[in-house]
C-alpha positions in Angstrom: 107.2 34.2 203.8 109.2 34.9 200.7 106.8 32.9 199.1 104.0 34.7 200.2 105.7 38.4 199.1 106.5 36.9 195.5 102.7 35.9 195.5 102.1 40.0 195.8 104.3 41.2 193.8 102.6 38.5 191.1 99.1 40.1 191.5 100.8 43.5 191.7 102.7 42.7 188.3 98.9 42.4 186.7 98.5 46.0 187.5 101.4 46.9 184.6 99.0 45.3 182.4 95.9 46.9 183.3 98.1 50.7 184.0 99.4 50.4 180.1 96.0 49.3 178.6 94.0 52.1 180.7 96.8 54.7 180.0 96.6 54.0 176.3 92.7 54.7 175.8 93.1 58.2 178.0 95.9 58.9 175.6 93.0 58.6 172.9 90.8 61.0 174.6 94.2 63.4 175.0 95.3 62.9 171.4 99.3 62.1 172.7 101.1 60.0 174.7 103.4 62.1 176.7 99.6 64.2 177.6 98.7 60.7 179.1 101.7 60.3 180.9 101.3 63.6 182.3 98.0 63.0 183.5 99.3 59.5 184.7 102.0 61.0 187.0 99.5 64.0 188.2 97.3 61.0 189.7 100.2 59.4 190.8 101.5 62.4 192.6 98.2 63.2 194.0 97.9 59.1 195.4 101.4 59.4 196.4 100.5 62.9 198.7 97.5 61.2 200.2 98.9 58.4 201.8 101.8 60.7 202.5 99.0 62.6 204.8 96.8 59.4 205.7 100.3 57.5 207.0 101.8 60.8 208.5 105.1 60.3 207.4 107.8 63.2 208.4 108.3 66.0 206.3 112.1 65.3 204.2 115.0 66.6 205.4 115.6 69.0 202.5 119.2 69.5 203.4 119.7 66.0 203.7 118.3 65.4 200.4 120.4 67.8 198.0 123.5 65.5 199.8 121.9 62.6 197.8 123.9 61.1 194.6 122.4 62.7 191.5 121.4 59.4 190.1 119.1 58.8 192.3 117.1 61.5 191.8 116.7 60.0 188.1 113.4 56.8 189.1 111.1 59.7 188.1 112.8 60.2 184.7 113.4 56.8 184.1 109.5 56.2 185.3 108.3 58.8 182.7 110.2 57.4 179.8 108.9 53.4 181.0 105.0 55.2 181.1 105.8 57.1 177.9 106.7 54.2 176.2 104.3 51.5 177.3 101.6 54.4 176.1 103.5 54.2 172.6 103.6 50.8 171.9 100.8 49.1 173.4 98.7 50.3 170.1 101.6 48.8 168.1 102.1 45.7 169.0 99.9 44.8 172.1 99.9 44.8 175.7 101.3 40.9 175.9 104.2 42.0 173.7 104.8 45.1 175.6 104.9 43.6 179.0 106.8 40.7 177.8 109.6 42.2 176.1 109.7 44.9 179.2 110.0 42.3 181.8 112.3 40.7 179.9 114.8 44.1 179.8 114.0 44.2 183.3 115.5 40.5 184.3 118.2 41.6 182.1 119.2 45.1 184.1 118.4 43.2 187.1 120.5 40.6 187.2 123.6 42.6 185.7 122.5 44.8 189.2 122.3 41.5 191.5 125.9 40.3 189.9 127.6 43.4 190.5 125.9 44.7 193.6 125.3 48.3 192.0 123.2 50.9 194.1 125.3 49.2 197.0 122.6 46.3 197.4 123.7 42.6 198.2 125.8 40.6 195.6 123.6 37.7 193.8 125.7 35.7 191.3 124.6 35.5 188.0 123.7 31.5 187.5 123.0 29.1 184.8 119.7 29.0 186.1 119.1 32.3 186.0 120.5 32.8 182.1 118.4 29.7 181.1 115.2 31.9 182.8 116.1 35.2 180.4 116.9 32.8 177.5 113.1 30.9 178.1 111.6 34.6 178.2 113.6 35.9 175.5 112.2 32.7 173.6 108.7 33.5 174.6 108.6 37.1 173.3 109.3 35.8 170.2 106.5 33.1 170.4 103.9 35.6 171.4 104.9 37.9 168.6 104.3 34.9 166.1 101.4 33.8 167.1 
């Protein structure tokens, strides 16, 4: 089955490129980035309350909710400065580039996150293989950028 999830989350992972492209050319029509990423997170909100209503989830426990860490209150704000910047530099130096050198950051956070077990999730040792994996990436970023 995990083979069939990582399959998903592949085909998923193509939406980043098509979200960043389509984001940039409404950022044309708005005249500045953080407009499209306004307009990007309005949509998104607007999805996200739909299937709230189509699925019928339960309303939050407010109370609950202000017991919550601080930190994670902060994937929106971490989300609008990923969109913001994806809208930036895709016109700079290309979507390929972008995505690359994001994903890249990403394997990076994310295994410092697996080794340690932050955000109390399950402990995944860092491993040779895993090093050799960012290193290949790393390697490839710089390919793409010079040709």
């Amino acid at each position: 089955m995990k083979i069939v999830y990582t399959l998903i989350v592949l085909i998923i992972g193509t939406l980043l490129a098509v979200q960043g492209s389509i984001n940039t050319q409404l950022t044309t029509f708005l005249r500045h980035p953080l407009q499209g990423a306004l307009v990007n997170f309005l949509v998104g909100f607007i999805c996200a309350l739909a299937l709230n209503f189509i699925f019928r989830t339960q309303t939050p426990d407010w109370g609950q909710l202000s017991t919550a860490p601080w930190y994670l209150f902060a994937g929106g704000l971490l989300g609008a400065i990923f969109v913001s910047s994806v809208i930036f530099f895709i016109p700079k130096i290309g979507v390929t580039t972008v995505l690359a050198a994001s994903i890249a950051g990403q394997l990076i956070a994310a295994s410092i996150i697996d080794h340690f077990g932050f955000f109390g999730l399950a402990v995944h040792q860092i491993s040779a293989g895993r090093i050799a994996g960012i290193l290949l990436l790393l390697g490839g970023i710089v390919l793409i950028q010079k040709y």
